[in-house]
N, C-alpha and C positions, 0 to 999 in steps of 0.2 A: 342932264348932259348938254354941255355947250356945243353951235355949231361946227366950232372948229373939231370937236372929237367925233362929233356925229359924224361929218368927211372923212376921218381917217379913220374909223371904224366901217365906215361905207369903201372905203378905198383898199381897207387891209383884206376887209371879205370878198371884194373883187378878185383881188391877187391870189387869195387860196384858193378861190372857185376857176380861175385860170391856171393855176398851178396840179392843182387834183387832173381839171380834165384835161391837161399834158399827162400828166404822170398816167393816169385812163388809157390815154391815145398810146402812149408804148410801151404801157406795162402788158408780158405776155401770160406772165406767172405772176397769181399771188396768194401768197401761204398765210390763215391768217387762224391765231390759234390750235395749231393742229397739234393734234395727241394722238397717239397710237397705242396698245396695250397687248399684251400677247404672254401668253398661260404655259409656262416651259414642260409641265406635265401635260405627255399626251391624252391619254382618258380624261381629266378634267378639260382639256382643251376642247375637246369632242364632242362633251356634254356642257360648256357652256355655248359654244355652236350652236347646239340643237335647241339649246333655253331663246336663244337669240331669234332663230327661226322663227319658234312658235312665238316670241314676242311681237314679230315683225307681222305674222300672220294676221293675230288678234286683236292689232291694234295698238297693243300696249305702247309703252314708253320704256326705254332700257336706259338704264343707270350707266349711262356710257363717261361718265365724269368721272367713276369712282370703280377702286382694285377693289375686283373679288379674289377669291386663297388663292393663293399660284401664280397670279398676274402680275406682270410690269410693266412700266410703263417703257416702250422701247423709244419713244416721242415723247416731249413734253412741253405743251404749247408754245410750238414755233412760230413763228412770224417771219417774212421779209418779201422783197418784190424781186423779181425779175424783168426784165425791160430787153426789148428790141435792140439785137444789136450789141447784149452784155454778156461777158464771158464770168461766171462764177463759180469760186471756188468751191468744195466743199471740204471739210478735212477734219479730222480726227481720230482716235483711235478706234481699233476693232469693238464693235458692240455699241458703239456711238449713235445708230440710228441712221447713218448714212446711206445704206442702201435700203431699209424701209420707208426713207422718204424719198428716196426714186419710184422705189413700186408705187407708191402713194400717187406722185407725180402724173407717172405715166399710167394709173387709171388702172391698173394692178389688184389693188387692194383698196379701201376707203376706211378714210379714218374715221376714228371713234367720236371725236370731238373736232369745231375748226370748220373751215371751210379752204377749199383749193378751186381759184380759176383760171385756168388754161384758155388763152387767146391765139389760135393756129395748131397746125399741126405737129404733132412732138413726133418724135424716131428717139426709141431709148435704146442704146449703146449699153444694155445691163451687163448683155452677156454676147461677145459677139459669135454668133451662130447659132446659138442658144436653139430659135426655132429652125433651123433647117432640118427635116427627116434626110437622116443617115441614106436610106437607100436609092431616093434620087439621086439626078445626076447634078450638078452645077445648074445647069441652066434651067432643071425645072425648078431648081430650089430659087434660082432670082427671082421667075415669073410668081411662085407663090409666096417669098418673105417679102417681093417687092407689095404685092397685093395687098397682103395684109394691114402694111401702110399706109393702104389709098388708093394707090396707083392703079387707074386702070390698063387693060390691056394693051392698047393702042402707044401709053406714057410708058410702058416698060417696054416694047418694043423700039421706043424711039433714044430710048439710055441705056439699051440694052450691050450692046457694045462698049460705050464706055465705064460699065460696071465690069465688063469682063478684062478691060484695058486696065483699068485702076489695081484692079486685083490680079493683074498679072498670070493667071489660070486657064491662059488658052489652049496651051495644049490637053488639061485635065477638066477643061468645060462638060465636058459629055461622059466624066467619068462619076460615078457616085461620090457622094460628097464622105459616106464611111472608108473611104482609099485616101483620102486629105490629108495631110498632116495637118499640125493645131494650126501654125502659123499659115496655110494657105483656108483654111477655113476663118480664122482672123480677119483674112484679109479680103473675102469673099461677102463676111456680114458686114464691116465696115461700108465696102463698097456698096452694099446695096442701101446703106441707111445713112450715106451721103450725098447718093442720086434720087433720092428721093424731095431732097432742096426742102427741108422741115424750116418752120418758124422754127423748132424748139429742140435741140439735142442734148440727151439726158446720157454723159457717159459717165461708165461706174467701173475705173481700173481699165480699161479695153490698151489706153497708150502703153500699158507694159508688156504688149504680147508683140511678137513680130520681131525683125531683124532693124538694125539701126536703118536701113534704105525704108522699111515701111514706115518707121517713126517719123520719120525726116516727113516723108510723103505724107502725113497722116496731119500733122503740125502744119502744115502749109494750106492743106484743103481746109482746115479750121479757119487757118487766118482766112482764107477767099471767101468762104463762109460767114464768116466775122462781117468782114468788110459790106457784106450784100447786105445783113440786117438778121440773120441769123442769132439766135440766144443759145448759150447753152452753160449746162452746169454740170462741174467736170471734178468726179471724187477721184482723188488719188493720195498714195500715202509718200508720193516723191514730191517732196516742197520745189524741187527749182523745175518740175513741169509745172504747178500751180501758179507759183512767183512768173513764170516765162507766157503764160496764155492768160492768166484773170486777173482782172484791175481790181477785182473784190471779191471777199471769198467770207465763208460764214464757218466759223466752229463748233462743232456738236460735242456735247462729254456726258456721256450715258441720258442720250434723248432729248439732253437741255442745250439748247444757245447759248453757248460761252460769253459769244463776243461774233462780230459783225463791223465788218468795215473794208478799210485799203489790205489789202494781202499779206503786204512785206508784215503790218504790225500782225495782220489775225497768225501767221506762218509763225515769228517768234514768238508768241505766246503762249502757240500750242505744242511748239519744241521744247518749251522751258517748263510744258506742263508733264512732259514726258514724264514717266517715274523710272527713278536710277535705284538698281541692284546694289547691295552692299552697304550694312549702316553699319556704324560705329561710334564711340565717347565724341570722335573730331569729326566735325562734316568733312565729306570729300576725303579721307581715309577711310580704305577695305582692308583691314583684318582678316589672316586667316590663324587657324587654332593650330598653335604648336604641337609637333611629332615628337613623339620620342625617339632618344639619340638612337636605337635599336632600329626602327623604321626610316632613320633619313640616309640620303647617297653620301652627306658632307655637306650641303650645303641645303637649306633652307629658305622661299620667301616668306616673309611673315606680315608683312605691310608695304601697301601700294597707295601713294599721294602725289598733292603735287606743293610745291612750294614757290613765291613768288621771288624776286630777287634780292629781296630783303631775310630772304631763309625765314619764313614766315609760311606755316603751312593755311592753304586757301583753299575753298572747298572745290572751285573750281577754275578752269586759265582764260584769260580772254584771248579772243583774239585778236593779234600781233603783237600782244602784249607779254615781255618775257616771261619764262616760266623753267621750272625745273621739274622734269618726270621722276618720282623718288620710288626706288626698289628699294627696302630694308628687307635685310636678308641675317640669318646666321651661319657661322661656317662652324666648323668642329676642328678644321686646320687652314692650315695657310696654303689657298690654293691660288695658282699661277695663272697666266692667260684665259680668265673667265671670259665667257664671251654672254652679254645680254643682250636680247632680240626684243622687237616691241612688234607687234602686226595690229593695227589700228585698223576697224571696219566702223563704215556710217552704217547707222540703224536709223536713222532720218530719213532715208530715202530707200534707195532698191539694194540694202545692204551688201555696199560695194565695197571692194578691199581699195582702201586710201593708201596705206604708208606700210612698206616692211625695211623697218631699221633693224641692221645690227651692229653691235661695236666692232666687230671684226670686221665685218666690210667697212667703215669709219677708220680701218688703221690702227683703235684703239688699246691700248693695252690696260687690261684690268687685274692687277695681282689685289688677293683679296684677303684679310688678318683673320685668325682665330676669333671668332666671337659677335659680337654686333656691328653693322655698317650700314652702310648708303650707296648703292649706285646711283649714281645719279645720271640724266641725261638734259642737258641744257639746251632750251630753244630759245636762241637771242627774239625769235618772234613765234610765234604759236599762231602757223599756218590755217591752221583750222579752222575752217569759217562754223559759226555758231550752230547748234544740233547736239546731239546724242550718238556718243560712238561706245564699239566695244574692241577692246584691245587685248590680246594676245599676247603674253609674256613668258617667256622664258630664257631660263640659265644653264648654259653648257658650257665644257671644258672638251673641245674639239667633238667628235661623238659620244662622249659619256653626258649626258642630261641629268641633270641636279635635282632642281625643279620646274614648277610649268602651274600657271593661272590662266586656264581659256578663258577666262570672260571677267574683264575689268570694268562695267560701264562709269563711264563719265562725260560729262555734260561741258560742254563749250560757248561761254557765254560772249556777248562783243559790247565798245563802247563803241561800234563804229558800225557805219551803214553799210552791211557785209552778204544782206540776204541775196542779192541776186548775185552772189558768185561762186564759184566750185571752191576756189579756196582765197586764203591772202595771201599777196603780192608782196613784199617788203620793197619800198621806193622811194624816191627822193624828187626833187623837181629843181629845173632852176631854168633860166634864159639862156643863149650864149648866142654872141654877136658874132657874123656870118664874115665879118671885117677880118677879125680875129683866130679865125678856123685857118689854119696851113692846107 
């Protein structure tokens, strides 16, 4: 090795050994191999428990690497860091591992394989109220969930008041907390597991409970939180709460790490990993099985697509990018003023109802021939920002109802930078000189 490399190998392992002990100094959480495994048969669950015990007892060593009959892996060596001051996502679908690796987190349960180190004190948002007993009143349940946290006596008499102010429960302070409704109990466990001022907040769903005034309120003490040096990692199944509070978010899909990184990318990945209802010969066409003319009112859907503007069927629309929503239907006669309805829900987030078209509020008139056709409905832009929706169709002739498909899913994909919006905008830009303005 020549001098010159000897310096920059001398310089390069400088730089790592100053880099680690930053990343040391504020990293709070680090997950490093963690596995988890868990037996869906009770009885067998039961008695490998009890094998485990006496293993632990005797000394043994337990094959915690490897499935015994019945087991899965609910984790499968995860890895990543958490750092002071970082807000992280977490997301993926149900059964994913997401709330086992809270428990995990927050000292819950311990994993099989891996190691987790926690730097500060965590407040897990698992389940907000989760530990309050029912028959206390408000106020003994703060002084005992605040405890439990840490807090001593003295600390909870001195935030005691502003746990009660936060959570808005003064007048039902002194009343048992089984008299609560969900949302004032929400908003009592929150309160005590933000006054508590944790290095580390582990929340799992809690922002979908409460009234829009507690969300608003809920989202703001994060940020204040944020801003002091607070960490926390934040599961939810609504991408524009995740996209809206974390810079970086991680994907779980049945225990494994998908992917890891900036949000916007980890959010469409795992929209696009979504799985959509409805196969058929053509992607992006739903099929349904022809009735006999005995069993139909006169008219029939039989096929749901979309096509682009080239009359070219696509499996899925982008967005802003035109598109055609295609009903093929059969009629048995020639019927007059058909009326189609389309009721469009996101399943990407808190399955909200987006869009109810129909041609007759539209002015439309639809007379319809004997035999095979197309309704069509044309969007010069497919509003729909990227996700998974389900849509609701149907065909009527004033109150007499034809046909009806509750549930169309399809997938909305974008060439454009769309995740952090509710929907798209159709726009234009230009300058205009102030000279020139009347």
């Amino acid at each position: 090795m020549t001098l010159n490399e000897a310096k920059t190998a001398e310089k390069s392992l400088i730089q790592n050994i100053s880099s680690s002990s930053t990343s040391d100094t504020d990293g709070v959480i680090s997950v490093n191999g963690v596995s988890k495994k868990f037996c869906r048969d009770l009885k067998r669950s039961l008695f490998y428990g009890i094998c485990d015990i006496f293993t632990d007892l005797t000394g043994g060593c337990r094959q915690s690497n490897t499935l015994r009959t019945g087991e899965f892996w609910a984790l499968d060596n995860v890895s990543f860091q958490l750092r002071r001051g970082e807000a992280l996502g977490l997301v993926g679908a149900n059964g994913a591992g997401k709330s086992t690796l809270l428990r995990i987190l927050s000292g819950l349960i311990k994993p099989d394989t891996g190691s987790v180190r926690v730097r500060g004190r965590i407040a897990p948002l698992i389940a907000l109220g989760a530990g309050f007993n029912p028959i206390l009143t408000g106020r003994e349940n703060i002084y005992a969930n605040m405890a439990i946290l840490g807090l001593s006596t003295q600390e909870i008499e001195e935030k005691f008041e502003d746990v009660v102010e936060f959570a808005e429960i003064q007048d039902a302070i002194d009343a048992p907390v089984q008299t609560y409704s969900s949302g004032m109990a929400a908003r009592l466990g929150f309160a005590c597991a933000i006054h508590v001022e944790p290095e580390i907040l582990l929340i799992d769903e809690v922002l979908a409970v409460g009234d829009v005034k507690f969300k608003m309120k809920c989202h703001h003490r994060l940020a204040k939180l944020k801003e002091n040096g607070t960490a926390f990692i934040l599961v939810s199944h609504n991408p524009y709460t995740v996209l809206n509070v974390c810079e970086n978010s991680i994907y779980l899909r049945k225990g494994q790490l998908v992917l890891a990184g900036e949000t916007e990318s980890v959010i469409h990945q795992y929209e696009k990993d979504l799985s959509l209802s409805g196969t058929s010969p053509v992607p992006g066409m739903m099929t349904l099985p022809e009735k006999p003319k005995h069993q139909s009112i006169g008219l029939d859907i039989i096929a749901l697509f979309f096509r682009d503007d080239q009359d070219n069927i696509i499996e899925f629309p982008s967005t802003g990018e035109p598109a055609y929503f295609c009903v093929k239907c059969r009629a048995y006669e020639d019927i007059t003023s058909v009326n189609l309805g389309v009721l469009v829900t996101s399943l990407s987030g808190e399955s909200n109802r987006i869009l109810n078209l129909t041609s007759v509020n539209d002015n439309a008139t639809l007379d319809v021939p004997a035999g095979q056709f197309e309704l069509q409905m044309y969007m010069p832009y497919c509003c729909l920002i990227p996700g998974v929706y389900s849509a609701k169709i149907y065909v009527k002739q004033g109150v007499r109802s034809f046909d009806i498909v509750r549930s169309f899913r399809f997938r909305v994909d974008s060439r454009k930078n769309t995740s952090r919006c509710m929907f798209y905008q159709p726009r234009s830009w230009r300058v205009v000189n102030p000279d020139k303005i009347d």
